[in-house]
N, C-alpha and C positions, 0 to 999 in steps of 0.2 A: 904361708898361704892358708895350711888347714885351720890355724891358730885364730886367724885374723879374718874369716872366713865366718859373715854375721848370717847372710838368706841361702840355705839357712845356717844355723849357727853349728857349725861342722862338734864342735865339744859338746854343747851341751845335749845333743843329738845322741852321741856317742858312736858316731860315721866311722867305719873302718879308716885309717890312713892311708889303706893302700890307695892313691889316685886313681888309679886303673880300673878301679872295680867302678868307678861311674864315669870317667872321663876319659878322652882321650886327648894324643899331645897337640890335636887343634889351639890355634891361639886363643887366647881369653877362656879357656878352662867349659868354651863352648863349641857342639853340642854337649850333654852329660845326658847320663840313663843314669836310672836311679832301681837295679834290680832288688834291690833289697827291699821296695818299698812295702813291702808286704810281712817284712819285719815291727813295719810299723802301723799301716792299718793295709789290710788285705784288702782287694783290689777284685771284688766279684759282679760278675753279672754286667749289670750298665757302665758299673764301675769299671771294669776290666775295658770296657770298648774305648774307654775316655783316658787308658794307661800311659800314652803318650804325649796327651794334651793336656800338661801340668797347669795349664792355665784355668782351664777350667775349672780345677780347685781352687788352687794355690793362687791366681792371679799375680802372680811374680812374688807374691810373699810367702816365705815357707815355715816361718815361727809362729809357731801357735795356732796351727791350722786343726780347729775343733773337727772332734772325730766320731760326733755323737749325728744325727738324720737331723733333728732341728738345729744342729751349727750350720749345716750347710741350705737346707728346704724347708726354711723358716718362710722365706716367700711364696715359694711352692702352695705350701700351704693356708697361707691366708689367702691366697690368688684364688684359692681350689673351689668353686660354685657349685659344683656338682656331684656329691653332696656340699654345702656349706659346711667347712672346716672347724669353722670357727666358732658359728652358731651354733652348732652341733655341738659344740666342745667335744670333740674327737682329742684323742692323744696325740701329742705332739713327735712321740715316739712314732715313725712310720713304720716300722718293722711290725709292730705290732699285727697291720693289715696288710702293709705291702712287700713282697721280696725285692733284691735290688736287680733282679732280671728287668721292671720295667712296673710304671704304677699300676698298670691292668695287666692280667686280673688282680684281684684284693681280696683278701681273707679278713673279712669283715667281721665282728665278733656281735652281730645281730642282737642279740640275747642279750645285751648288757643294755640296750634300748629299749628293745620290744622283741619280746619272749617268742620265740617262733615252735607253737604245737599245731598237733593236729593237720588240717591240709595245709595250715603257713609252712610249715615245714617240707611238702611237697614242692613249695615252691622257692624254699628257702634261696637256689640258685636264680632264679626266674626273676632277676630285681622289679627288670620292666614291670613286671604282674601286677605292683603294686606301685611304683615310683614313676613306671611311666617318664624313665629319665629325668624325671624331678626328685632330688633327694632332699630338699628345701621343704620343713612345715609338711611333711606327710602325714597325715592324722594318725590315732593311734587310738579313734574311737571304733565301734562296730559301724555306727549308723557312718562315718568318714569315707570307709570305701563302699560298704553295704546297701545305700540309699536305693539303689538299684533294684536290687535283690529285694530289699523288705517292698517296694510298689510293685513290685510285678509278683510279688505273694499270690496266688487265687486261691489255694488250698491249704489252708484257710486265706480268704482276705484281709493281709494287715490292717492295710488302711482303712477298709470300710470298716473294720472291727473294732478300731483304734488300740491295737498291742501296742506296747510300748518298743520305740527305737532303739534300745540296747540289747541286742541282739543275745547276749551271755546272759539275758535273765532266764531262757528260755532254751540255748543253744550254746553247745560245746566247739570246739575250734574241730570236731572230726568232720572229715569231708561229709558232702553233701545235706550238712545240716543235719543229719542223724545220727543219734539217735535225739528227739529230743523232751524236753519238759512244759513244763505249762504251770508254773508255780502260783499262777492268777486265775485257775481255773473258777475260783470262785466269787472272783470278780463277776463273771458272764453265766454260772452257775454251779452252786452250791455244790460238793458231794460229799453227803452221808451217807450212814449204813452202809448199804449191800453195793451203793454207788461211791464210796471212798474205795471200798475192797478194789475195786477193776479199774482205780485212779489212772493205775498207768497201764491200761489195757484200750489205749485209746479205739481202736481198731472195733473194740464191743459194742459203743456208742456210733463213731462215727465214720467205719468202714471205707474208711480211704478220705472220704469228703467232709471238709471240716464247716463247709459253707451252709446257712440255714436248717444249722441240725436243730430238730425241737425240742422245746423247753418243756411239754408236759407229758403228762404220763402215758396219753395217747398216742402220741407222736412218736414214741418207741415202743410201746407194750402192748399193740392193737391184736399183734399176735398173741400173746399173755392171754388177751381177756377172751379173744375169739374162740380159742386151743380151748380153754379152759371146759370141762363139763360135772367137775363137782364142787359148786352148782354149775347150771352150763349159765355164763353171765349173759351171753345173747341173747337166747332165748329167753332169760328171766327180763332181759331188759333192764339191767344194773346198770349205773351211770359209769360212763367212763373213765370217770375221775377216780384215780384209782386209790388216792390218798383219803376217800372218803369212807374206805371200808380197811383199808392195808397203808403201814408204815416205810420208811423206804428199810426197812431192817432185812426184811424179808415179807413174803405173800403170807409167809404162819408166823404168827398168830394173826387171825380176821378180825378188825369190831364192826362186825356190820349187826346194826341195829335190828335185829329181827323182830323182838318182843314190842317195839314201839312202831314199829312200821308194818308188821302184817300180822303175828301172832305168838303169845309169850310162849316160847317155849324155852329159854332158860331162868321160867321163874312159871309161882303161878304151879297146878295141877301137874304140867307136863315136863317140868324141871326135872332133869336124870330119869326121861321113862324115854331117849331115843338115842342113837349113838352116832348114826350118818343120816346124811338130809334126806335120803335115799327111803329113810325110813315112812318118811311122808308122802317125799315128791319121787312117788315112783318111776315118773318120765322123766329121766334124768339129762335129756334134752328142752323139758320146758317146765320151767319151776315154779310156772304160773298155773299149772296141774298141781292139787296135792289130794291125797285120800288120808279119810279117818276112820273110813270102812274097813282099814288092813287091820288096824289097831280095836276096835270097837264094833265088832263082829255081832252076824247075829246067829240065834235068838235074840240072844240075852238084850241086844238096843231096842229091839224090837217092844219087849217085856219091858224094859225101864222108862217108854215111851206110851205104852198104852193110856188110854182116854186122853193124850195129849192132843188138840185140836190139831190139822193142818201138819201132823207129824210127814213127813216121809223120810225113807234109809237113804240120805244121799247127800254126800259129803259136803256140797254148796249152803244144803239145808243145817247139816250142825254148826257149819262155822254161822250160820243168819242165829238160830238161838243160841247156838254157844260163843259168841267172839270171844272171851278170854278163858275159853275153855273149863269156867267152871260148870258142874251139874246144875247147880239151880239157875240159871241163866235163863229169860224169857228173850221171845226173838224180837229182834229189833232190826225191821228190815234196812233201817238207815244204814245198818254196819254192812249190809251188802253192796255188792257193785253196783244195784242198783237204790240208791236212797230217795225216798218218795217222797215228793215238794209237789205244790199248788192243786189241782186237779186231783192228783192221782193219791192224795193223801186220806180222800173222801172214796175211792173206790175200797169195792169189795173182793178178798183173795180171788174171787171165783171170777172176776171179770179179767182178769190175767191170769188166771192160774186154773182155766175150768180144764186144761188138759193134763194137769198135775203141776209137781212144782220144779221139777228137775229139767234144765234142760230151757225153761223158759228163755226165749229171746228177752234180749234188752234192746235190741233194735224200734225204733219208734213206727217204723212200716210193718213190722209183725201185728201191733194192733190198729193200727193206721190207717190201714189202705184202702181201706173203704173210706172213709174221712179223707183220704186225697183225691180219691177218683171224683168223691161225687163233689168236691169243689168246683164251685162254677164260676168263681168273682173274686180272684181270678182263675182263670181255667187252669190247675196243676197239673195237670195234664197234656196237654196244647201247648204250654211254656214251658214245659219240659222241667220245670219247677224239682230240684231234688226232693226225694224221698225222704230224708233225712230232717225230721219236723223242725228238731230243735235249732236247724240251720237258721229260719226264720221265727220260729215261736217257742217260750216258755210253757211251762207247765202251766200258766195260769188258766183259768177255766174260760170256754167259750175261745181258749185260741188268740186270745187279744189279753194285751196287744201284742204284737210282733214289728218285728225289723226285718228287714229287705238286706243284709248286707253286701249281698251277689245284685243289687240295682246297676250297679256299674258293669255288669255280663249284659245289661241289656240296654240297660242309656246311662252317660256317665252323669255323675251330677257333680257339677263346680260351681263356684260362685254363690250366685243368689238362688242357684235351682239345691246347693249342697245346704246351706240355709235351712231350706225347708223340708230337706231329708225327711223329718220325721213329719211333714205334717201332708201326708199322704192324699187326703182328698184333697188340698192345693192343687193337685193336677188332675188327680185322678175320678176326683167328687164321689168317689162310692165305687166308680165305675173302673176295674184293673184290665179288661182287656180291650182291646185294640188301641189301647193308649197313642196318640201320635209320636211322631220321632223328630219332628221339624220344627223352626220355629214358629212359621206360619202354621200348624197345626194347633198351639197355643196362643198363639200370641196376636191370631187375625183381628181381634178386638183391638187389642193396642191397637197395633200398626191402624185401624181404621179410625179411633180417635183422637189418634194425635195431629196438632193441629198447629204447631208450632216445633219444627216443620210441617205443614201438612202432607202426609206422606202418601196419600193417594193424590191430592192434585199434583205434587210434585214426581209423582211415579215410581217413587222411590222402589229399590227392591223389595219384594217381600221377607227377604232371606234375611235374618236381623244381624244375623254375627258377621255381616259384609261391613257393620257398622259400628255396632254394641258386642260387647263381651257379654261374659255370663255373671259377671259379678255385679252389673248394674244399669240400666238404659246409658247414664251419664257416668264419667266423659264416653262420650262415643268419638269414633274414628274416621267419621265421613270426608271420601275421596271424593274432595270439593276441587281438586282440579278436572274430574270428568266432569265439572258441569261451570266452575268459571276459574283457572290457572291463575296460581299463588305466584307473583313473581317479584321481586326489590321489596320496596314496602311493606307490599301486602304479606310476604312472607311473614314477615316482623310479627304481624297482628294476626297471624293464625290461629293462633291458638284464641286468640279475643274478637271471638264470633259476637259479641255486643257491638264490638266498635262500629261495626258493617251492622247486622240485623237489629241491633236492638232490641231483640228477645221476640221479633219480629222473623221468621224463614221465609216469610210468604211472599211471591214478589216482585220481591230482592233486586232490585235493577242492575243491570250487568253493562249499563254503560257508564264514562267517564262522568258524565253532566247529573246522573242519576244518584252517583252520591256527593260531588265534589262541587256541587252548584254555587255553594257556600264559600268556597277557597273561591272560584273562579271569580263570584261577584265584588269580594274583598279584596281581589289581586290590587294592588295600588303603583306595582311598578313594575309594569305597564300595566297602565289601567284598564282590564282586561274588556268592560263592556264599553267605557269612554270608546275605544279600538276597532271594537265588534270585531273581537277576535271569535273565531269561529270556539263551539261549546264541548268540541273535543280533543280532551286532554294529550290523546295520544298524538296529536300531528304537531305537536313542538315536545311532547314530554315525555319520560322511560315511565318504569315503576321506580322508580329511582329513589330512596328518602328526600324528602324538602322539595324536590321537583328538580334538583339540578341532577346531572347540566339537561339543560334544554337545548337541541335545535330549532328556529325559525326558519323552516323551510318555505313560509307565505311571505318572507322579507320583499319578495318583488311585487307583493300587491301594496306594500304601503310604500318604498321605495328601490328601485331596481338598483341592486348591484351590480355595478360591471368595471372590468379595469381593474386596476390598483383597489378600486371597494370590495371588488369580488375576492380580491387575495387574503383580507382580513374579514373574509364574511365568516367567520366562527372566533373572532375576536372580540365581543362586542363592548367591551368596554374601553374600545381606542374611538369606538364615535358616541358609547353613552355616556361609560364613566359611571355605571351602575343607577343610572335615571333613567326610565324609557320614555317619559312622559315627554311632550313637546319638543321630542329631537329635530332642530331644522330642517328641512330638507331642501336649503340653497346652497353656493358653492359659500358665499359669505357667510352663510348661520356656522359652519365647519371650520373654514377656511382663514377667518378674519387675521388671525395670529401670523397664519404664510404671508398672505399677503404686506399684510404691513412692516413685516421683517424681510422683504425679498429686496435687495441693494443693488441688483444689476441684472436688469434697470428699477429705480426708484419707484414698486406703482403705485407708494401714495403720493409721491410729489409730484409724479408724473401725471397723478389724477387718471390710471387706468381704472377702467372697470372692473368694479367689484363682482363683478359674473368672469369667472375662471373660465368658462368653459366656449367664450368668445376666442381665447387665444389657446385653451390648454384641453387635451383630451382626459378622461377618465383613467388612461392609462398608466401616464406620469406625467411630471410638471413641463418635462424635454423630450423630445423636440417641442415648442409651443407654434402657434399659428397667427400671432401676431400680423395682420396687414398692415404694415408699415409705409409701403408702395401706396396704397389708395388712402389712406387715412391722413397720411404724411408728405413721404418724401422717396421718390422709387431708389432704393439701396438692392433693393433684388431684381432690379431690372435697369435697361438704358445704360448712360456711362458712368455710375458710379457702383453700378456689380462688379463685384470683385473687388472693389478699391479698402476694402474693408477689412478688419479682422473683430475688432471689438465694440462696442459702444462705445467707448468714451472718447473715439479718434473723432469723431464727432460733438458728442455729448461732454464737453469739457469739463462741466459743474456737477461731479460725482452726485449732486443731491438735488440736482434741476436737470430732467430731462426735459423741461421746455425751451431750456437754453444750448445751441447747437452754435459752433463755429466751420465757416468755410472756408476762413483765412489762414485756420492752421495748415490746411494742405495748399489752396490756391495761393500761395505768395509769393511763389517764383522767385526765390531770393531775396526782392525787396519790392515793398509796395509799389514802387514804380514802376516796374514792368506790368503790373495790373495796369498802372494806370495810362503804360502807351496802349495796352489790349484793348481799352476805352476811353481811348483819345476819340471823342466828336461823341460820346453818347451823352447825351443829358440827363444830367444829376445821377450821374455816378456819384457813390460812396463807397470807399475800401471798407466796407463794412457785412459782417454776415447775415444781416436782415436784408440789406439791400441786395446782397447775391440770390437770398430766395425768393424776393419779393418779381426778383427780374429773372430769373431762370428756376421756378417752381418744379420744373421736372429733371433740371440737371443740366438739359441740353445749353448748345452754344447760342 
């Protein structure tokens, strides 16, 4: 039996022979246990639960039963979705991530896919964090999970900034995004010198806030130039540009232009005779002070200056004759703050200077103000006219010409009045004050000679700009519906004030006949005066284009509508047919077509009357009123009421209603019984003429 013994193969197994150690003396050598079997693969975890269900291995076969995780969860794992096994190409070896306690949890080897630092690795256990139960195509870029994170950026804004979406050009996997870099800084700006030193001292620059930091030198160093006091730059009034005196290296070394812009002193006499600015500009809060009294003492300037005209000791006066600080230097008061042009080039020292020369105003009201007061035309005085000459006038002599630039503090000028800005008597004629402010203040002439419109017969405002702008009489704006409403049409041709005036305003007739005489006389259909249709438009017409649609509301003076006409009285082309001219107005002139088509009863064979309205109302063709009784033969009255239902029980010749039978109903079977009924009458005939000739009303 052990020998012979194939599932499984007891020899080549190498199975104890003892029987006993798996089986017992049951027949058929079943049930068996198999303790040993951990001799041959050990039996752990899930495995060990499944010890006695050899099927679920083995499935009744026990040769060659592989003992590797993919002999047996080969399916397992191609089945496996979450993560995709396959796709993934995950090892086929399970052990690798899973124990045989059970496939969750899993010792995932992370890092062989995507390197887990930084805070990934806080969450290394956390799968959700990132998988969200989907292990399938997880991205493995920044911007994959991040997209989040980099939009809702404020400090700095990515997006409005446009950084770029790979988050590691900038930032490292440690939590919270810090510490980080800015490798583009020079992308948004530059940093050299003193401003590469503190590259990564973000904090220096843009103290938490990374949003609208400024780009120039003001925008961060306002303090720099404020602080500063040797020189003090405020005071001096230095430009704030701060690249226009200092490098970004550092504030030392200065090139600020001294010798070209106010006075040589690193060249020239005064080259290596000062050491600090201080030496000049004693007020070392305003460096628009400097002395050359400290330096150039007297007697001795005193003595180097005698018989020199106009000399005096005072420091504004040497820099007037000395600007480049040489000795033989004559004055030239252009170099001064104040340089003399037009007028003032022909005065004499002494008409400015008669109370010396130190200290003189440059103000234009220190010698002025007599010259303002006693202006009279206009009163500067009265109009409160600045002080400040040169506001309005040049140096030229006599004061002229001048400009008004502040005319707009007192009337603005646009249009055709900004035009004539300069040409001052245009309004003013000589005369500057009490100038008017209104249009009718200037304009009362016009407005009284114009005469197309005429704007006093027609009343118009006085007030111009209710009409006209300032830039020209024409186009003007007149609100021509407060005096005749634009409506259809008229609208159209608003703007084409000819079509209507003809360059004519004056007038102007406001009724329909007044301008439209011409349409009206020419109307041809309907021929409006052939009609003597009344001459205003408005009682059949809109403002309509072309004139349609039109109502006829006077239709009942030429023909009254009533009835069935009344129902298609806004029809009118079911009784014109787009002719108005010589429309009938009989039942025949309309009618002829019904009539001659109506079959039951025939009324052209019948030779009924072509007047409809002998048998038929206005209302409809039915009920009709036919007297058939007095005209005829009484059917609605006597003994043949009632006997009736249609015409032709009578009227046998569908196409002759003059032809009538009384035989068909009097026959009583057979002629013969008529002719016992008139047995003894004379000149009886079985015939229908003879029945009406002899009983005209019916009777017996």
């Amino acid at each position: 039996d052990f020998n012979q013994t194939a599932n499984p193969n007891h020899n080549a197994l190498g199975l104890p022979t003892d029987c006993a150690a798996c089986h017992t003396t049951g027949p058929g050598w079943n049930p068996a246990s198999f303790d040993t079997h951990n001799d041959y693969y050990t039996l752990n975890g899930a495995h060990a639960v499944v010890a006695n269900d050899c099927a679920g291995c083995h499935n009744g076969d026990y040769n060659n039963t592989p003992n590797t995780c993919a002999g047996c969860h080969t399916q397992d794992y191609n089945q496996t979705t979450n993560p995709n096994h396959q796709a993934g190409q995950f090892p086929v070896d399970c052990e690798s991530c899973h124990t045989e306690t059970a496939w969750a949890p899993s010792a995932f080897d992370h890092n062989s896919f995507y390197p887990l630092t930084g805070a990934h690795t806080v969450v290394a256990d956390d799968c959700v964090a990132c998988h969200n139960g989907d292990y399938s195509n997880t991205p493995n870029t920044c911007d994959g999970c991040h997209t989040q994170d980099y939009t809702q950026s404020v400090n700095p804004n990515h997006q409005a900034l446009g950084f770029p979406m790979d988050c590691e050009s900038c930032h490292t996997t440690a939590p919270g995004w810090m510490p980080a870099t800015f490798g583009i800084h020079d992308d948004y700006y530059v940093l050299n010198g003193a401003h590469a030193a503190i590259a990564t001292d973000c904090a220096a620059c843009h103290n938490g806030d990374y949003n609208s930091t400024p780009n120039t030198c003001a925008g961060c160093h306002t303090d720099d130039y404020n602080q500063t006091t040797n020189p003090n730059h405020a005071a001096a009034q230095f430009p704030v540009d701060c690249q226009s005196c200092h490098t970004e290296s550092g504030w030392i070394p200065a090139t600020f232009d001294h010798d070209g812009l106010y006075f040589p002193i690193y060249s020239g006499k005064h080259d290596g005779e000062w050491s600090e600015c201080t030496d000049c500009h004693t007020n070392p809060s305003n460096y628009a002070v400097y002395s050359c009294t400290n330096c150039h003492s007297n007697p001795q300037t005193d003595n180097e200056h005698a018989g020199v005209g106009g000399y005096v000791y005072d420091n504004t006066a040497c820099l007037a004759c000395h600007p480049t600080g040489d000795a033989d230097a004559v004055f030239d008061h252009n170099m001064t703050a104040f340089p003399l042009t037009g007028g003032h080039t022909t005065a004499d020292c002494l008409d400015c200077h008669a109370s010396g020369y130190a200290g003189t105003s440059t103000d234009c009201a220190s010698c002025h103000t007599t010259d303002f007061n006693q202006t009279a035309n206009p009163n500067h005085n009265a109009l409160g006219l600045p002080t400040d000459c040169a506001a309005c006038h040049t140096t030229g002599p006599g004061w002229n010409p001048a400009n008004f630039d502040i005319h707009n503090d007192y009337y603005t000028l646009n249009g055709a009045h900004a035009a004539a800005a300069n040409d001052c008597a245009g309004c003013h004629n000589g005369d500057y004050n009490n100038t008017p402010n209104t249009c009718a203040g200037c304009h009362t002439e016009d407005y009284n000679q114009t005469t197309n419109p005429n704007h006093q017969a027609g009343q118009f405002p006085v007030d111009c700009e209710s009409c006209h702008t300032e830039t020209a009489w024409a186009p003007s704006s007149f609100d021509h519906n407060a005096i005749y409403p634009f409506t259809g049409a008229h609208v159209v041709i608003a703007n084409d004030c000819a079509a209507c005036h003809n360059g004519n305003y004056n007038n102007t007739p406001n009724t329909c006949d007044g301008c439209h005489t011409q349409d009206y006389s020419q109307s041809v259909n309907p021929n409006h005066q052939a009609l003597g249709f009344p001459t205003d438009c408005a009682s059949c017409h809109t403002t309509t284009p072309d004139w349609m649609p039109a109502d006829f509301t006077i239709h009942n003076n030429y023909y009254v509508l009533n009835g069935a006409h009344a129902v298609i009285a806004t029809d009118c082309a079911t009784c014109h047919n787009g002719d108005y001219n010589n429309t009938p107005n009989t039942c025949a002139g309309c009618h002829t077509d019904d009539y001659n088509q109506t079959t039951n009863p025939n009324h052209a064979v019948a030779q009924f009357p072509t007047d409809c309205q002998n048998c038929h109302s206005e209302t409809a063709w039915i009920p009709s009123t036919f007297d058939h009784d007095g005209m005829y033969f009484p059917i609605y009255s006597g003994k043949h009421e009632g006997e009736w239902n249609n015409c032709t029980e009578c009227h046998t010749s569908a196409g002759n209603f003059a032809a009538f039978s009384c035989i068909d109903c009097h026959e009583h079977d057979t002629p013969s019984d008529l002719l016992d009924k008139h047995d003894g009458v004379s000149g009886y005939v079985y015939q229908s003429n003879a029945c009406y000739a002899c009983h005209p009303t019916g009777q017996d």
